[in-house]
C-alpha positions in Angstrom: -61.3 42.3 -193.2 -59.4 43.0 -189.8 -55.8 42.8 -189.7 -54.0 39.7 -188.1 -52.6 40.9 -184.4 -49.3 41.9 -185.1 -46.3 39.7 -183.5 -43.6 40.4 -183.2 -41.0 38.8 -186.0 -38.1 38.4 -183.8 -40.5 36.3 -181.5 -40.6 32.3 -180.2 -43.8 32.6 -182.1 -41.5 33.1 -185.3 -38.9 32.1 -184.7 -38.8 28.6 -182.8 -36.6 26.3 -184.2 -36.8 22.3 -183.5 -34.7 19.9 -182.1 -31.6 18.6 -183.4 -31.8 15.1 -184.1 -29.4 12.6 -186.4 -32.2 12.5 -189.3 -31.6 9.8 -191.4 -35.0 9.7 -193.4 -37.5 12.2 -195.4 -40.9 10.9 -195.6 -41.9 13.3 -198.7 -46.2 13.8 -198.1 -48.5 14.9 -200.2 -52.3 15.5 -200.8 -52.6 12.2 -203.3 -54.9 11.3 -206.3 -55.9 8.5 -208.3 -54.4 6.6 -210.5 -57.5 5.7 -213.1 -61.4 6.0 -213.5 -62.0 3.3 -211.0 -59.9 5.2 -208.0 -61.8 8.4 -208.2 -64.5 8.3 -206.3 -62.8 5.5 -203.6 -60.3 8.7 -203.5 -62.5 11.2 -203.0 -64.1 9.3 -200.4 -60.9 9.5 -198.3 -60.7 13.0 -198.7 -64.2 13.9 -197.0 -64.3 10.7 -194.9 -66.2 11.8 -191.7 -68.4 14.6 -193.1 -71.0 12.6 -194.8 -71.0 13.6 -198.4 -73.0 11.0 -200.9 -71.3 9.7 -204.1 -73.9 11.3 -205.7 -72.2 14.7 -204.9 -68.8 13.3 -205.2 -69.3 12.7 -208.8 -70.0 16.0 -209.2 -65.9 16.8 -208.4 -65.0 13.3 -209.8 -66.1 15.0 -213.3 -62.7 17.1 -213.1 -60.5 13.9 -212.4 -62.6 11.9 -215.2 -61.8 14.7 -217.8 -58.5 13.6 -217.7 -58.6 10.5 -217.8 -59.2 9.8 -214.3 -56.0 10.2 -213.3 -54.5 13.2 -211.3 -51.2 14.6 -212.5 -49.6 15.1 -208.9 -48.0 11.8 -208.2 -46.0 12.3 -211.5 -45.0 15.7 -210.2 -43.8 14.6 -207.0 -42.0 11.8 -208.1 -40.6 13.8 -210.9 -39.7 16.7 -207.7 -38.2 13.5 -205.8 -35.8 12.6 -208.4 -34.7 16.1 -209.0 -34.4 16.5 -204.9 -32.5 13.4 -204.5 -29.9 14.6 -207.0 -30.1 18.0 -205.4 -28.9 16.7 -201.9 -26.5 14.4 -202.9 -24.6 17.5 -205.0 -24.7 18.5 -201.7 -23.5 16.0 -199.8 -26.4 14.9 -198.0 -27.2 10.9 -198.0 -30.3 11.0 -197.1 -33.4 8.2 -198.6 -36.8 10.0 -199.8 -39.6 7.7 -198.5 -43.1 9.0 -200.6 -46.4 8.7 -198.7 -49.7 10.6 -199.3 -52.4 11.8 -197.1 -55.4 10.5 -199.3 -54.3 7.4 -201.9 -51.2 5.5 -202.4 -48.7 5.4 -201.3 -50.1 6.4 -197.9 -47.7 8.1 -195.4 -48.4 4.6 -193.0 -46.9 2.7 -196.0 -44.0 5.2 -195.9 -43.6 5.0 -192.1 -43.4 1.1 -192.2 -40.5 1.0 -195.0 -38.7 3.1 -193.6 -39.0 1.9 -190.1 -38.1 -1.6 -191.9 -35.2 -0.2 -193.2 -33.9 1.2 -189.9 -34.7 4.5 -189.7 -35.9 6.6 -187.0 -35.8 10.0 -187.5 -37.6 11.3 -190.3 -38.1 14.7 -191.7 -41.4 15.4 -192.8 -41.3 17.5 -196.1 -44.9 18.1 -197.4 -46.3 20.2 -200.8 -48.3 23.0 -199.1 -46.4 26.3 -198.4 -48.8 27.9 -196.1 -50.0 27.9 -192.8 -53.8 26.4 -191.9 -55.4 23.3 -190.6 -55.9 21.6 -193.7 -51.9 22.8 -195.7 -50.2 22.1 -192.1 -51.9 20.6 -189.0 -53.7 17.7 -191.8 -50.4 16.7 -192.1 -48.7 17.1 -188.5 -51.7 14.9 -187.7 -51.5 12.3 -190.0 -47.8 12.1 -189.3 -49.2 11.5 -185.5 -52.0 9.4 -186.3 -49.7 7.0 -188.5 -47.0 6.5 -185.5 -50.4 5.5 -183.2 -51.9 2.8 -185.8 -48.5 1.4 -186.8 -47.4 0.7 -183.1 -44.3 3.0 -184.2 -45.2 6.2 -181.6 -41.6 6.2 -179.4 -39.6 4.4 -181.5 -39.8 6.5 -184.7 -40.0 10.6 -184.8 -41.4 12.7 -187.9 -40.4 16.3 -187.1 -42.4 18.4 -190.2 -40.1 21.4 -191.4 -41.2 25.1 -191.4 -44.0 25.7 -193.7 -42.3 27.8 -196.8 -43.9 30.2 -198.3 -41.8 33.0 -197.8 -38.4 31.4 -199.1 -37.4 32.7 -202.2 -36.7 29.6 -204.0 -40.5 29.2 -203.7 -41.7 32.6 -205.0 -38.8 33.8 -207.4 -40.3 31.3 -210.1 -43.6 32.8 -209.8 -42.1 36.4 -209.8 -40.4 35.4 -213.5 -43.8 33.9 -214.2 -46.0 37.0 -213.9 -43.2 39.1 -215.7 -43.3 36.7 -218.6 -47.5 37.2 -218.7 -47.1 40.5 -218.6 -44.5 41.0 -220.9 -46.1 38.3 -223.6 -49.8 40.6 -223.1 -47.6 43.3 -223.9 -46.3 42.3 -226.8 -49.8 41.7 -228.1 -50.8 45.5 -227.3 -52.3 45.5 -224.0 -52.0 48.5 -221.9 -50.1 47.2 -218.3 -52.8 49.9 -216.7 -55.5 47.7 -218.2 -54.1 44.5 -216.9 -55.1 42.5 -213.3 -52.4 40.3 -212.0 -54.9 37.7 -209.8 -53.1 35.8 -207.4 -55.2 32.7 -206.9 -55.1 29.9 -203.8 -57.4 27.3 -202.1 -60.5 28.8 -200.6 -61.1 27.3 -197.1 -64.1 28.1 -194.9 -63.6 31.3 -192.8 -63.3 29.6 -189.3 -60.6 27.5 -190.4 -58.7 30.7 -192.1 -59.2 32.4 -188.3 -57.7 29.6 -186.6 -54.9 29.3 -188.6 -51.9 30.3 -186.9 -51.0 30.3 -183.1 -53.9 31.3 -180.4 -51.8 34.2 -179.7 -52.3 36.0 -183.0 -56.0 35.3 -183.8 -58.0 38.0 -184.9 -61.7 37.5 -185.4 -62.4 38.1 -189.4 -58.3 38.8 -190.1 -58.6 35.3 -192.0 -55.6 34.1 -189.9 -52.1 33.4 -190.9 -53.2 31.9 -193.9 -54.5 35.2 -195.8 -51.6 37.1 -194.1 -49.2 34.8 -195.4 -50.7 34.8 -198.9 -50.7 38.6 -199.1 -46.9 38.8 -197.6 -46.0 36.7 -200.7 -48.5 38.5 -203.2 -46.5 41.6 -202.0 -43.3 40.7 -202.3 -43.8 38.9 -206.6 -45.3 42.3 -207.4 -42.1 44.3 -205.5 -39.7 42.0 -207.3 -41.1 43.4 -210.9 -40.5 47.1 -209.8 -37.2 47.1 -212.1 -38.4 46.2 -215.3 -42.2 47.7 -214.9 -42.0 50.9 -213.1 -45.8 51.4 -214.1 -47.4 47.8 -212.1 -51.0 46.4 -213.0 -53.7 46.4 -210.3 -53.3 43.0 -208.4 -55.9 41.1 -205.8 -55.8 38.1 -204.0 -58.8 35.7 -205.0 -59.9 32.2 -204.0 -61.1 28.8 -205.7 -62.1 25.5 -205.8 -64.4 26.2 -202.5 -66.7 22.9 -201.8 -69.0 22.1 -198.9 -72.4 23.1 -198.0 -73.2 27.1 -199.5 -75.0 27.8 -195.9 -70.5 27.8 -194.6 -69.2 31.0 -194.9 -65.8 30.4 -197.2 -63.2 33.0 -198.1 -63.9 35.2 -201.3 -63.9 36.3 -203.6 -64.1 34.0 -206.5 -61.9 34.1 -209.2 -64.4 33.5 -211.5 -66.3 36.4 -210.0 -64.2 38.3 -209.6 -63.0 38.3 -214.0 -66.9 38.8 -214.5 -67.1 41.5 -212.4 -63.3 43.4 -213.9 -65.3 42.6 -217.3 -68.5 44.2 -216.3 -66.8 47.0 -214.6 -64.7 47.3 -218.1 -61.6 47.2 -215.4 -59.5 45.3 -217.5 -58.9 43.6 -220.7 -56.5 40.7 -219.7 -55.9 39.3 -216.5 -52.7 37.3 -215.4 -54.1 34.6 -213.1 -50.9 32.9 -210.5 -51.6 30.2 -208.6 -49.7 31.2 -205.6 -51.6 29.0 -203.1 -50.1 25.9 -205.3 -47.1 23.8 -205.0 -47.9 22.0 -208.5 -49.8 21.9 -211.3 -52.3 19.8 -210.6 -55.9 19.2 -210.9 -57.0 22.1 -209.2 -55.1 24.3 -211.1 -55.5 22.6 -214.9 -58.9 22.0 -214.2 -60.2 25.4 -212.2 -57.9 27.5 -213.6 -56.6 26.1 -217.2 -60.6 24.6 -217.5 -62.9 27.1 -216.2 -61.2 30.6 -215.3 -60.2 30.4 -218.7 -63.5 30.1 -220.3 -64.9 32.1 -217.6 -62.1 35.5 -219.2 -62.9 33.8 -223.2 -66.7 34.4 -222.4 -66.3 37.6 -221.0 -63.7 39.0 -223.5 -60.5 39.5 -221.4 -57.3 38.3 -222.6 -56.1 35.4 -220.5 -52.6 34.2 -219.1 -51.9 31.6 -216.3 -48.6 31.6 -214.6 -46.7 28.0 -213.8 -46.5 26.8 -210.5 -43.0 26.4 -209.1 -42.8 22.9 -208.7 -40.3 21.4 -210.6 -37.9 24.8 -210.9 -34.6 24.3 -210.0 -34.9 27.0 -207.7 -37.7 25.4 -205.7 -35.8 21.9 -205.5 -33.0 24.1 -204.3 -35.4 25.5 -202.0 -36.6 22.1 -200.4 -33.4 20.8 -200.1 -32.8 24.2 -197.8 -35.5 23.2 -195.7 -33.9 19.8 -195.3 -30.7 21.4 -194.3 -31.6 23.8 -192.3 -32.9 21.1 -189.8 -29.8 19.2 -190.1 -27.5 22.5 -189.6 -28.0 24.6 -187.0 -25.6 27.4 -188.3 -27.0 26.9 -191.7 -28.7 30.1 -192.8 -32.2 30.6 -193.1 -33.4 32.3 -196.8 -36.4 34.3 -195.6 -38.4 37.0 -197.6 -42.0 39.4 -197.0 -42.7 41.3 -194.4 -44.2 38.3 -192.6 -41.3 37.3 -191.0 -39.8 33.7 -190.6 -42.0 30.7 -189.5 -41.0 28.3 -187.1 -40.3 24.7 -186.9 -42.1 23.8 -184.1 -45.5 25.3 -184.4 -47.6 27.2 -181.4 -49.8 26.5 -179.2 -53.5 25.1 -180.5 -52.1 26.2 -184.3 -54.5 25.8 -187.3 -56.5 23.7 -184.6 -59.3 21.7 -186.1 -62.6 20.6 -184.8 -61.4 17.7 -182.7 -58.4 16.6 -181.0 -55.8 14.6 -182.9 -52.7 13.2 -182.0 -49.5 15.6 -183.7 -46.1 16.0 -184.3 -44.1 18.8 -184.4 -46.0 21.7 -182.2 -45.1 22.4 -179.0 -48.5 21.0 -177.4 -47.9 17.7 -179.3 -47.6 15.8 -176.3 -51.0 16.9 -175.2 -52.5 16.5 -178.6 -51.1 12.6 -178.2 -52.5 12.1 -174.6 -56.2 13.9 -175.2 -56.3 12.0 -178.4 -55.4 8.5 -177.1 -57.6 9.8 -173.7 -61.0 10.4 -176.0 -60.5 6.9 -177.7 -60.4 5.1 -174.5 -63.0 7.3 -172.7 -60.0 8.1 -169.9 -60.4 11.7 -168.2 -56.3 12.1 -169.0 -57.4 14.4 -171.6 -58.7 17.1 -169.5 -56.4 20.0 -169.6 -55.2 18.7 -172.7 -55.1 21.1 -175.8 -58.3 20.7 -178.2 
């Protein structure tokens, strides 16, 4: 794999920071799940709407959601990570109201928009529970934000401004640093070698041409895999530095996908971290492995089900020890961490905590950035306005779109 085009750190394309505004909302978004066996497949219907999927293959994914008792864990969490962030802010000072929305079931972010608009609010931050950088963990999101100010009348009069996308904040990854050391050191106490340990660092698979297109236009790379890969690596670079002190001697460590869906003919990223704990076994690589869901804000479905559920079995059957790190989620550390992000908008002179060798990330995102396949109306990009107009153009059948970015 190619690396990303290098840009430079100190850059706009880094660096861009958003406008100052008087915020006086958060409108907290996340993916969503159901709430009980009859929401599951009505849920997972919003999630693929537009790309044609029968129920019949939906159930196939439902299975995972009905395991549990057909109800995801992540609304729990984020209204568990509200709580704690409300408390955080106001220890700081900051009087701010958390609205909650979702992307995909209920509370939905127009349900969000609408309260908060109701209560007289007009500047909202958008704070959402995906730390990287791709269409699907940040333009989904700076498109629903614009899609909900179209279809609630509210474009003008109310202003969602997304912060920076947070990967590389320390509050985010020192958690999962303490995680792998406690793996490690727990495998060790049981009498495994370190050399004979594999730290796998695990995140959403997404097809290749969205992982290329993540990013700004300006640092695309045909088969880098994008800011998102780069982004995951940076952070996979910087856990494994952090345990330097107390394991001079490190374990082999690789960055590997899951829960990949969609037709098998569309290339996705690999490898599989099933696959990839078959292959350490068949190799005789290793005889544990130390699987860190990096890609994750929470622990939720995707990570007790594909990880906790079938990576599991998949190391049982094949004879390797098995450890799964926690995501950060509710750590104090990553609240604290969030609440940064809030205050960093509200602050100029506040200071930034960045870590990795990727640099910072901006607030305002680049030009055609983890573009999708059509034109939606945005927020928070500095081609936004276009986005708006092309979008609002191709529903209406107006040429005003032409020159406009797709």
């Amino acid at each position: 794999m190619p690396s990303p085009r290098i840009v430079d750190p100190a850059s706009a394309t880094h660096t861009r920071r958003g406008e100052l505004k008087p915020f006086d909302a958060i409108l907290f978004s996340s993916f969503g799940g159901p709430d009980g066996q009859d929401d599951v497949i009505p849920f997972l219907r919003n999630v693929t709407r537009g790309r044609g999927i029968p129920d019949e293959r939906l159930e196939e994914v439902a299975g995972h959601y009905r395991a549990l008792g057909g109800r995801s864990p992540i609304t729990a969490q984020n209204q568990a990570m509200i709580t704690a962030l409300e408390q955080e802010l106001a220890g700081r000072g900051i009087e701010l109201p958390i609205y909650f929305g979702n992307r995909n079931w209920a509370p939905y972010n127009a349900e969000a928009v609408r309260a908060l608009h109701a209560d007289g609010r007009r500047h909202a931050l958008g704070l959402v529970t995906s730390a990287y950088s791709s269409y699907s963990s940040c333009r989904q999101y700076r498109e629903d934000f614009g899609m909900v100010l179209e279809e609630t009348g509210l474009a003008g009069e109310v202003s969602i401004d997304k912060v920076r996308v947070y990967f590389n904040h320390p509050g985010f990854l020192e958690p999962v640093v303490d995680g792998v050391a406690g793996a490690l050191a727990s495998l060790a106490a049981e009498g495994h070698d370190p050399e004979r340990v594999t730290v796998l660092f695990s995140t959403h698979s997404v097809p290749n041409s969205m992982a290329e297109a993540s990013g700004p236009e300006e640092t695309r790379v045909e088969g880098s895999g994008g800011w998102y890969v780069a982004q995951h690596l940076a952070a996979c670079r910087w856990v494994m530095e952090q345990l330097h002190d107390d394991a001079p001697e490190l374990p082999d460590w690789q960055l590997v996908f899951q829960s990949r869906s969609g037709s098998p003919q569309t290339p996705w990223l690999e490898p599989d971290v099933n696959d990839v704990i078959e292959q350490l076994a068949t190799d005789e690589a290793a005889d544990a492995v130390v699987v860190v869901p990096i890609g994750f804000v929470t622990d939720h479905v995707e990570v007790v089900w594909d990880l906790d559920t079938e990576a599991k079995e998949t190391a049982e059957e094949q004879g390797l020890a098995f450890r799964r790190v926690a995501t950060s989620g509710e750590d104090p550390r990553f609240i604290a961490a969030l609440a940064d992000l809030v205050q960093e908008r509200l602050d100029a002179q506040f200071p930034r905590r960045v870590v990795t060798d990727f640099g910072g990330t901006p607030d305002v995102c680049g030009a055609n950035c983890c573009v999708g396949r059509q034109c939606r109306p945005t927020t928070s990009a500095i081609d936004s306005e276009q986005d708006v107009l092309s979008a609002r153009a191709d529903a209406t059948g107006s040429p005003a779109a032409a020159g406009a970015s797709s």
